[in-house]
DODOKE-508579 format. One record per residue (C-alpha): y, z negated, x; residue number from 0. Coordinates in steps of 0.1 Angstrom, whole numbers. Layout:
N
+-------+-------+-------+------+
:    yy :    zz :    xx : gudo :
+-------+-------+-------+------+
:     Y :     Z :     X :  NUM :
...
+-------+-------+-------+------+
This chain:
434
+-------+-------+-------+------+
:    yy :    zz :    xx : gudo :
+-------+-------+-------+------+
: -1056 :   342 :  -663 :    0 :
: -1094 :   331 :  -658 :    1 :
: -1099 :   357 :  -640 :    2 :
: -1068 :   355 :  -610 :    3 :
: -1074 :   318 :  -614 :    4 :
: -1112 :   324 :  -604 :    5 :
: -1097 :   346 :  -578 :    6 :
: -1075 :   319 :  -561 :    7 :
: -1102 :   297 :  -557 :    8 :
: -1126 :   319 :  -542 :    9 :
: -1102 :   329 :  -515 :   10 :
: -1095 :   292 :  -508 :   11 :
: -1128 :   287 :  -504 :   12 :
: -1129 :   315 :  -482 :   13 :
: -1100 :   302 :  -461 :   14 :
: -1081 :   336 :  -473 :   15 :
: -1045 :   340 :  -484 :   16 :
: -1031 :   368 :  -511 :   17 :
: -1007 :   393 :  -498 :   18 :
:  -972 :   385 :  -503 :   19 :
:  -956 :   403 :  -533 :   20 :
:  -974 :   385 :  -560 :   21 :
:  -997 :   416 :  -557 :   22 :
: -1034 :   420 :  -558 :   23 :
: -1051 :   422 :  -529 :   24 :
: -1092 :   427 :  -521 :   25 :
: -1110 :   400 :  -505 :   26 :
: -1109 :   418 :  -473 :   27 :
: -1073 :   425 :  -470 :   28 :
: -1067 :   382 :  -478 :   29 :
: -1089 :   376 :  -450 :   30 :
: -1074 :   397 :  -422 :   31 :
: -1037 :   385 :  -437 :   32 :
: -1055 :   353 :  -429 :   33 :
: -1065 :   360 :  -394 :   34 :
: -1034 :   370 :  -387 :   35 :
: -1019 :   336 :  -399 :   36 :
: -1042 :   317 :  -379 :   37 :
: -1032 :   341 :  -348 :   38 :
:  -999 :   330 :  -355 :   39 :
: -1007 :   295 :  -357 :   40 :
: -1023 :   298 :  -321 :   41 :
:  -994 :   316 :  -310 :   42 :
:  -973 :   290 :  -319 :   43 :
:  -990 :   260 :  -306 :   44 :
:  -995 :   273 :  -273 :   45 :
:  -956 :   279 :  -272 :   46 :
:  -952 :   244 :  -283 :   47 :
:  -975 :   233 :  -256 :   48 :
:  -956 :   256 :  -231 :   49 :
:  -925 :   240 :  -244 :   50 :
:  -937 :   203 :  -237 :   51 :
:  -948 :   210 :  -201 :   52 :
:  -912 :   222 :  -194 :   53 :
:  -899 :   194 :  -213 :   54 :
:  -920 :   172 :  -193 :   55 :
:  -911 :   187 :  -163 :   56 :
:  -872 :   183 :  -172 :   57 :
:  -878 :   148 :  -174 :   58 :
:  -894 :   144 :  -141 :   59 :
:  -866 :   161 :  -127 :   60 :
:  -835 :   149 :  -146 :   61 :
:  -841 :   114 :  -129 :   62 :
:  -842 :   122 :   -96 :   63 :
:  -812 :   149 :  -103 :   64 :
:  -790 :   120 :  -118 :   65 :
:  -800 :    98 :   -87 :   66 :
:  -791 :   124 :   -64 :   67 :
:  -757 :   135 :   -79 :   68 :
:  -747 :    97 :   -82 :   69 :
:  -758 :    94 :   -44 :   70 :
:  -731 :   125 :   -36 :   71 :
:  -704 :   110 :   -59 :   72 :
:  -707 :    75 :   -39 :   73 :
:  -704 :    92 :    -3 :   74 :
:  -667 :    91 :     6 :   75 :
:  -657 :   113 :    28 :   76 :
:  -640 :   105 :    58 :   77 :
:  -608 :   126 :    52 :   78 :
:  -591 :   124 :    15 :   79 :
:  -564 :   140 :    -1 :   80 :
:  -530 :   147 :    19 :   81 :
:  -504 :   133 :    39 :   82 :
:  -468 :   141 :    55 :   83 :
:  -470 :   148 :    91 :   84 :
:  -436 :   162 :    96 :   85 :
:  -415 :   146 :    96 :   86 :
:  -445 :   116 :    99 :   87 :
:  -445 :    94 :    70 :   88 :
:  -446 :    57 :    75 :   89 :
:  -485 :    55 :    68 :   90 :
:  -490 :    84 :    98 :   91 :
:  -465 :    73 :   121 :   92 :
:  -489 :    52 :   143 :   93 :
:  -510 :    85 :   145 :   94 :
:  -479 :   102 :   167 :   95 :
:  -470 :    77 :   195 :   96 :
:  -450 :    52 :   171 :   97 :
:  -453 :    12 :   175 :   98 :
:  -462 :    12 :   137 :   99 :
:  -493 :    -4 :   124 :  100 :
:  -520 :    15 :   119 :  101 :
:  -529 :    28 :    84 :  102 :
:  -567 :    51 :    83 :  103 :
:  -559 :    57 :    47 :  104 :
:  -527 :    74 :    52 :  105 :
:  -541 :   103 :    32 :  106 :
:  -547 :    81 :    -2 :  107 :
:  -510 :    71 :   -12 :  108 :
:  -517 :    81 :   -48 :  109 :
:  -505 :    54 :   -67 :  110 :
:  -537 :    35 :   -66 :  111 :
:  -555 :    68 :   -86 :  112 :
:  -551 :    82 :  -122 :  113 :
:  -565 :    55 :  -142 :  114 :
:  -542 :    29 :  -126 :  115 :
:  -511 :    47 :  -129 :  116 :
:  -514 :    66 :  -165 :  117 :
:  -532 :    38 :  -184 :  118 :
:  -522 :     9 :  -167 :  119 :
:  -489 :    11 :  -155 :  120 :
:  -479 :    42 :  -182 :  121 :
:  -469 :    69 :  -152 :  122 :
:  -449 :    44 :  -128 :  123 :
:  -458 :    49 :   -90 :  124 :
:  -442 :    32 :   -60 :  125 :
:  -416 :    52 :   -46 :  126 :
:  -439 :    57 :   -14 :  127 :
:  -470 :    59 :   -33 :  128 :
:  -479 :    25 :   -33 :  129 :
:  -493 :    12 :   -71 :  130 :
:  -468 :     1 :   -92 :  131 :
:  -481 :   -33 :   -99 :  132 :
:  -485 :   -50 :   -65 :  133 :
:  -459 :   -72 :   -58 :  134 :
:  -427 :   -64 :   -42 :  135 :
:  -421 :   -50 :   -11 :  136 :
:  -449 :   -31 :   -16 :  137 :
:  -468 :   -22 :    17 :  138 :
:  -449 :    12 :    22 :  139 :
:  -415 :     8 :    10 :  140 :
:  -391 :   -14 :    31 :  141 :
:  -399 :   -48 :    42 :  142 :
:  -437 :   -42 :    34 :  143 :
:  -463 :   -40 :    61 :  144 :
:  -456 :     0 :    69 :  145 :
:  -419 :    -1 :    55 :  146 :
:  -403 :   -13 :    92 :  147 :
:  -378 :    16 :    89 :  148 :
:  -392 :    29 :   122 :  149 :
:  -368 :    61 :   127 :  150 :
:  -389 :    93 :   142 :  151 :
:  -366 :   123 :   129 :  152 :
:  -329 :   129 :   138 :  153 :
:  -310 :   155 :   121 :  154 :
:  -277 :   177 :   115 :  155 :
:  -257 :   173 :    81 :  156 :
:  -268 :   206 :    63 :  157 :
:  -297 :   216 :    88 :  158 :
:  -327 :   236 :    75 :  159 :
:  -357 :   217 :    89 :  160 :
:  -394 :   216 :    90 :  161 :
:  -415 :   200 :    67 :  162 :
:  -450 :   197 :    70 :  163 :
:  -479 :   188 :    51 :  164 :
:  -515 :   181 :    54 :  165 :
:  -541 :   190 :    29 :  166 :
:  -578 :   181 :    35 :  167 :
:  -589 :   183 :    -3 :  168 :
:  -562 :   208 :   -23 :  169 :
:  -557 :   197 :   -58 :  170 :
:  -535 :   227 :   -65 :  171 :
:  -502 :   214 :   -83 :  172 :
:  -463 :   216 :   -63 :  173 :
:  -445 :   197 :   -31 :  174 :
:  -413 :   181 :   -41 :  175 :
:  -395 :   169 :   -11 :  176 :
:  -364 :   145 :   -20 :  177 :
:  -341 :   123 :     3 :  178 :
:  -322 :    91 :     0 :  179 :
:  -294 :    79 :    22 :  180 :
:  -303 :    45 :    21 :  181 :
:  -329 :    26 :    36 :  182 :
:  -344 :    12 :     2 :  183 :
:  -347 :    44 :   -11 :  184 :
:  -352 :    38 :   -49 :  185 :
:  -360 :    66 :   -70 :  186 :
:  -325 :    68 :   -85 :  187 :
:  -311 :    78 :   -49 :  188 :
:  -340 :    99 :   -44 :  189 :
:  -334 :   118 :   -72 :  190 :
:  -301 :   130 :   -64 :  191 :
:  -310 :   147 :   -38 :  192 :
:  -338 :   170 :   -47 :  193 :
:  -342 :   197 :   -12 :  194 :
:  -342 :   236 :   -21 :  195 :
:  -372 :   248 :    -5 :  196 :
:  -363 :   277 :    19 :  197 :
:  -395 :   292 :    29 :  198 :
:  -436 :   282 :    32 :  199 :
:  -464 :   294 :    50 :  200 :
:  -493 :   306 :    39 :  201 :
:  -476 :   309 :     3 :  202 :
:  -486 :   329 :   -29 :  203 :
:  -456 :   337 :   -45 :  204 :
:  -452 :   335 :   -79 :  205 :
:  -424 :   350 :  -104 :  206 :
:  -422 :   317 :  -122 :  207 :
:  -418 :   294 :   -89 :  208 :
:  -392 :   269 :   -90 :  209 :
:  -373 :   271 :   -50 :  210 :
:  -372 :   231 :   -50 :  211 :
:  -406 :   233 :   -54 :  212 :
:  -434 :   248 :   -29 :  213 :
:  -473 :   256 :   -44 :  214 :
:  -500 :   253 :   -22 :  215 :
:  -528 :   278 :   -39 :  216 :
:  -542 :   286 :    -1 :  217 :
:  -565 :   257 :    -2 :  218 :
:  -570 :   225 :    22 :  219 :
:  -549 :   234 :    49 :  220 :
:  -516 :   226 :    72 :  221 :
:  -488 :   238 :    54 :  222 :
:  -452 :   246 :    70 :  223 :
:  -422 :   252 :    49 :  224 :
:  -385 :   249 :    57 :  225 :
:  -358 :   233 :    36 :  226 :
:  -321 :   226 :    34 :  227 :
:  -306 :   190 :    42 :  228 :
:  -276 :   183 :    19 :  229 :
:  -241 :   196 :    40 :  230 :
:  -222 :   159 :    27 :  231 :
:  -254 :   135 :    32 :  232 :
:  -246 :   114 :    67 :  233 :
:  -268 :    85 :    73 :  234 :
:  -284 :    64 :    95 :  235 :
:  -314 :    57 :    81 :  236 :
:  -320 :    81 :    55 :  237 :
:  -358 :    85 :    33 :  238 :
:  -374 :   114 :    30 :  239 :
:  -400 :   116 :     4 :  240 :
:  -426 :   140 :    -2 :  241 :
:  -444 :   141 :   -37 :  242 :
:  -475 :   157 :   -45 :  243 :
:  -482 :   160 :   -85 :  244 :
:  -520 :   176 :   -83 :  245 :
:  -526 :   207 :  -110 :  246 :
:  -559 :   202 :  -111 :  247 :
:  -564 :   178 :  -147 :  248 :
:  -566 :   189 :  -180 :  249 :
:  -540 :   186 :  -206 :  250 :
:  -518 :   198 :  -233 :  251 :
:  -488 :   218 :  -220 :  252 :
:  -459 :   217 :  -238 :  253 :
:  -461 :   245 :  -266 :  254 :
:  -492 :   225 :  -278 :  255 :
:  -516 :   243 :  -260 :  256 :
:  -543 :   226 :  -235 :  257 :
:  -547 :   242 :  -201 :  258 :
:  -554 :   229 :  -168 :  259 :
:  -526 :   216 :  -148 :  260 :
:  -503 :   204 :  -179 :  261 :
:  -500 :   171 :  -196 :  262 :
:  -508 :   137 :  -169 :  263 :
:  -518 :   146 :  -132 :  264 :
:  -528 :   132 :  -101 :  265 :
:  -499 :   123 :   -80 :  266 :
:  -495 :   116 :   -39 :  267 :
:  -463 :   101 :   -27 :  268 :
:  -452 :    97 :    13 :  269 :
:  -420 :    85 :    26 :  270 :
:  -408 :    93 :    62 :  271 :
:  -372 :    73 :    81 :  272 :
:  -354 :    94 :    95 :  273 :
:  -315 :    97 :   109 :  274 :
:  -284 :   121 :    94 :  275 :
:  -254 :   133 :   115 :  276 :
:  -257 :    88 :   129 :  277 :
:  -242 :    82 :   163 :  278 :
:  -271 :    71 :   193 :  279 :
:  -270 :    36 :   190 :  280 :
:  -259 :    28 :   155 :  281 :
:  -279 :     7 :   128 :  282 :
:  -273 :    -5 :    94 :  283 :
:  -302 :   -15 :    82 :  284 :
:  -306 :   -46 :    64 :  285 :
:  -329 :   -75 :    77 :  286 :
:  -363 :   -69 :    68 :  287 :
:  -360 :  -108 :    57 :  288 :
:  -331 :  -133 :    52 :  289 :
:  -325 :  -146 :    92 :  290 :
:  -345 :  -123 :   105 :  291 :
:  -329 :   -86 :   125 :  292 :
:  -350 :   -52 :   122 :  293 :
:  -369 :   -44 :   150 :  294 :
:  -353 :   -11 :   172 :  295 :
:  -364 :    22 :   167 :  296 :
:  -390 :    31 :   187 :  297 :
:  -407 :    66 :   197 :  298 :
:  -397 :    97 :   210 :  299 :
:  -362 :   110 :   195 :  300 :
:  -364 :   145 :   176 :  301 :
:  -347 :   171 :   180 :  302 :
:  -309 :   172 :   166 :  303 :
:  -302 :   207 :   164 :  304 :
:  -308 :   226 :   132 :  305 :
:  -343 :   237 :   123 :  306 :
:  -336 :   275 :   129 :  307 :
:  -365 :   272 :   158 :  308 :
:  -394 :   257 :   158 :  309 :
:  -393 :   216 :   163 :  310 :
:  -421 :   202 :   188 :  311 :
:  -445 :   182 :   167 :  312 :
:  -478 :   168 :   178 :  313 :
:  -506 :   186 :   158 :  314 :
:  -530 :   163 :   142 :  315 :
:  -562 :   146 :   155 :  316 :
:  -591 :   174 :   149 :  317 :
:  -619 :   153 :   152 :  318 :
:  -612 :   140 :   119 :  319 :
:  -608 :   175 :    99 :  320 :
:  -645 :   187 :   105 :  321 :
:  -658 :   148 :    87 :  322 :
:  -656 :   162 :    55 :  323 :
:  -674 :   195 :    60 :  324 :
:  -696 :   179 :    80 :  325 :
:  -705 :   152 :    50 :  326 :
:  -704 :   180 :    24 :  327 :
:  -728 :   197 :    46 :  328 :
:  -752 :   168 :    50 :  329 :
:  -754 :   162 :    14 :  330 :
:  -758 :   197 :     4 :  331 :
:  -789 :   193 :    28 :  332 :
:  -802 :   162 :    13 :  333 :
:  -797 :   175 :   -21 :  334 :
:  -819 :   208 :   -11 :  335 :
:  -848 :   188 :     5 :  336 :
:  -848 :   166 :   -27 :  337 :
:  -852 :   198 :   -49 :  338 :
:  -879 :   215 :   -23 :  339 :
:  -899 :   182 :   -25 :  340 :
:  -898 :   180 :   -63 :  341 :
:  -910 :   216 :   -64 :  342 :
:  -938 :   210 :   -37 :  343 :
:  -952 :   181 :   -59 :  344 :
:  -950 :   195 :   -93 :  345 :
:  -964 :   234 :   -85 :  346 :
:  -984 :   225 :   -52 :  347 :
:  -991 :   189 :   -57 :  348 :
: -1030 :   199 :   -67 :  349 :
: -1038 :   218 :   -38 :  350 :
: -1017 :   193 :   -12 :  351 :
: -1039 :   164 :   -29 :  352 :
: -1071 :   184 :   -23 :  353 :
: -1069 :   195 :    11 :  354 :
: -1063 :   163 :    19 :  355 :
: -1091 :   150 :     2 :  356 :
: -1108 :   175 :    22 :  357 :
: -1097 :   160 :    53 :  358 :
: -1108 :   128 :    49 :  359 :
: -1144 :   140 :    36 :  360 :
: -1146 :   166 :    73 :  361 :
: -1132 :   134 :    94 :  362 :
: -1160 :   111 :    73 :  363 :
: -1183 :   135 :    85 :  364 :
: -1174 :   139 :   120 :  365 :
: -1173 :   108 :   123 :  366 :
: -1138 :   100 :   133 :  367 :
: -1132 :    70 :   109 :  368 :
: -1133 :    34 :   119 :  369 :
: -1170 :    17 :   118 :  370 :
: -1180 :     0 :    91 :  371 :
: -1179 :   -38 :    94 :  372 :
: -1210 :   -51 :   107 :  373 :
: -1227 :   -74 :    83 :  374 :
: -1235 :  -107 :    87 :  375 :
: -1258 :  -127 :   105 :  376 :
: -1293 :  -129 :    89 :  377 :
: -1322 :  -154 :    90 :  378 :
: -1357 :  -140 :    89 :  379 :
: -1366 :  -164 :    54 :  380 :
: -1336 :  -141 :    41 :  381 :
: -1359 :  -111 :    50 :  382 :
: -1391 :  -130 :    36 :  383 :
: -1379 :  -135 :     3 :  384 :
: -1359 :   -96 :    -1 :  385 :
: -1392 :   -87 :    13 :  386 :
: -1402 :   -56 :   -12 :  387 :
: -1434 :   -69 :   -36 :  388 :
: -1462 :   -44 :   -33 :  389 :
: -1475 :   -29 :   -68 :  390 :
: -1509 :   -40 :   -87 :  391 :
: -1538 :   -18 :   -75 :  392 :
: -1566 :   -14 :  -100 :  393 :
: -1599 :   -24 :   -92 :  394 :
: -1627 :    -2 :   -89 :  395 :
: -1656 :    -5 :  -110 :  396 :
: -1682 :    15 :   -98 :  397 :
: -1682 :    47 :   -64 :  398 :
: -1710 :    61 :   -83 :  399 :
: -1698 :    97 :   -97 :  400 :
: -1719 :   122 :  -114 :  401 :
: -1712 :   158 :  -122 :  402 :
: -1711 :   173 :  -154 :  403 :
: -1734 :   203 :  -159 :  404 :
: -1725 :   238 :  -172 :  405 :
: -1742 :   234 :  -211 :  406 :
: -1732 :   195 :  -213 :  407 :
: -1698 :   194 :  -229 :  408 :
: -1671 :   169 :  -216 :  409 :
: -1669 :   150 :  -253 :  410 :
: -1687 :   122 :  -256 :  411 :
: -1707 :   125 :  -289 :  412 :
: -1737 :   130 :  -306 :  413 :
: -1769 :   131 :  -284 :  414 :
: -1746 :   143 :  -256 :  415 :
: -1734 :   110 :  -251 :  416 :
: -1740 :    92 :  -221 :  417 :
: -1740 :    54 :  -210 :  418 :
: -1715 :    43 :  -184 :  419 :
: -1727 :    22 :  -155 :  420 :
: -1714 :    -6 :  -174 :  421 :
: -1733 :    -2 :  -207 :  422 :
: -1766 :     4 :  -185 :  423 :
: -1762 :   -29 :  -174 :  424 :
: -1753 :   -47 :  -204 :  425 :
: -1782 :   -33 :  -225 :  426 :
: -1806 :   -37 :  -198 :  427 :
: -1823 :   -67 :  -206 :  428 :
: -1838 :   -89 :  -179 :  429 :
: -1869 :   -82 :  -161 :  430 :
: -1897 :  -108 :  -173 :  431 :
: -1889 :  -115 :  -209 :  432 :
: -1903 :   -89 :  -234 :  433 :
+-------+-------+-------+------+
């Protein structure tokens, strides 16, 4: 016990460790288990040091990153979501040569977002995707600004007509198209008459797909599909509505699984006036208030025979489709140059800071900076008193020099010893007094 207790001691004074085991081990063999530790050690730390450089360089960068990504979240592009161009909803009627007021957000009818309809108002939407809390007539249902029952579509009792439907930012999800034969159109009458969708294009069939539904899984695009009018629906002023419920959210479907596209979604709702099997000249819409008529309709009439050919409608402005590449573009740019920039100043910042250092130092010496100011005026008692004091000089005492001969040694002592000029005159006394 003395003995492995002796032992410890001297390899901690040595700075050496004992194998692992429990087993002996010579001095030797401790040590270079030692070196190794410390090797280790090293090894270690410098990782660690590694480790907070990159660290350190996250943090420089996570800023700037967050910046950027909140400056492309707050750019809203020009173009949004969807709307119904055929036949044109009441929000893009203006857009096709109706007296209708203008609305530029015709593609945001989505019942004021997700938030505002799923926790606010529990689900509930206006029937033309206006929220479900402002007050009533809401802006796109009848009597609201937009709801002026403006007819632009006249149809056959149990035609199959075009529908048509702009996407500029697909959320996947279904159409529904649905159809009311009177003028208020609440969702009750809507509801009973849910159109079978007859054909789409472009369309990805699937084995599962409902036919009163149509699934746009091309993308943002124009999409064309043809559907069947009721045969016993004659109206005047009928709605059509076309609802959007977006696939794009996740949720829990309903055998208690979550995947994306069950549970809550993003909807868009458009409604569109149009005219059933109605003789020219006949009206029986309410007043849009008490005293007060409906205007006329107004615009070009559509076609009344059945949809089996093509209908003439008026493609959409194109200017306005190539906004939101173009801003995707743009920020894409901005969000490069940012990185480049961070990447210039954290690996190249050194040799960027020196050569310009450099510069200055060549353009110092060419002389290509400014003059110096000059200085001030000054007086010639200034240049008297900074006038530079001369040192002390120390006075001569005698020019007489004598050399020193070869045997006589340069030490003053002994009989070697000679007087100075000085001591010759001191000890000489004065000539007349002996």
């Amino acid at each position: 016990m003395c003995l492995e207790y002796g032992l410890a001691q001297l390899f901690a004074g040595l700075g050496c460790i004992p194998p692992p085991g429990g087993r002996k081990a010579s001095l030797g063999e401790s040590c270079a288990l030692r070196k190794v530790n410390i090797h280790q050690q090293a090894s270690t730390t410098a990782d660690t040091m590694i480790n907070r450089r990159k660290g350190l360089s996250v943090a420089l960068v996570t800023p700037v990153t967050l910046l950027l990504l909140l400056a492309m979240v707050s750019i809203k592009p020009c173009s949004g979501h969807g709307r119904l161009i055929e036949p044109p909803s009441r929000a893009s009627a203006w857009r096709y040569g109706f007296s209708t007021p203008p609305n530029y957000n015709d593609h945001e009818l989505y019942c004021g977002g997700f938030n505002r309809q799923w926790q606010k108002n529990e689900g509930k939407c206006g029937e033309c995707g206006d929220p479900f809390d402002v007050p009533l007539p809401r802006p796109h249902e009848f009597g609201g600004k937009w709801g002026q029952g403006v007819i632009v579509r006249r149809y056959k009792p149990g035609a199959t007509i075009t529908l048509r439907v702009e996407l500029t930012a697909s959320h996947m999800g279904y159409f529904e198209f649905r159809i009311c034969d009177h003028v208020q159109a609440k969702q009750d009458c809507l509801d009973k008459h849910l159109m079978r969708i007859v054909s789409g294009t472009p369309s990805i069939p699937h084995a599962n797909d409902l036919n009163t539904r149509f699934y746009p899984r091309n993308g943002s695009r124009i999409y064309d599909m043809k559907a069947e009018l009721p045969a016993d629906l004659n109206c005047n002023n009928c709605v059509v509505q076309w609802k959007y419920v977006a696939g794009n959210n996740w949720g829990i479907c309903p055998d208690g699984n979550g995947a994306v596209g069950c549970g809550p979604q993003e909807e868009f709702r458009a409604c569109a006036d149009v005219s059933i099997g109605a003789k020219e000249g006949q009206d029986n819409r309410p007043s849009l208030r008490p005293g007060q008529k409906p205007s006329p309709t107004r615009g070009p009439n559509a076609s009344t025979e059945p949809s089996t050919t093509d209908e003439p409608v008026e493609e959409p402005p194109k200017g306005v489709q190539y906004m939101g590449p173009l801003v995707a573009i743009m920020s894409l740019f901005l969000v490069l140059c940012g990185f480049a920039a961070l990447y210039i100043y954290h690996y190249h910042g050194g040799r960027i800071k020196a050569l310009m250092r450099w510069n200055r130092e060549k353009a110092q010496k060419n002389g290509t900076h400014a003059d110096p100011p000059s200085p001030t005026t000054v007086t010639v008692s200034d240049v008297e008193a900074n006038a530079p004091v001369p040192p002390p000089r120390t006075k001569r005492i005698s020019n007489q020099f004598r050399d020193i001969d070869a045997q006589e040694s340069s030490v003053l002592s002994g009989s070697n010893k000679r007087q100075s000029p000085l001591d010759i005159g001191v000890n000489r006394k004065p000539s007349g007094r002996d």
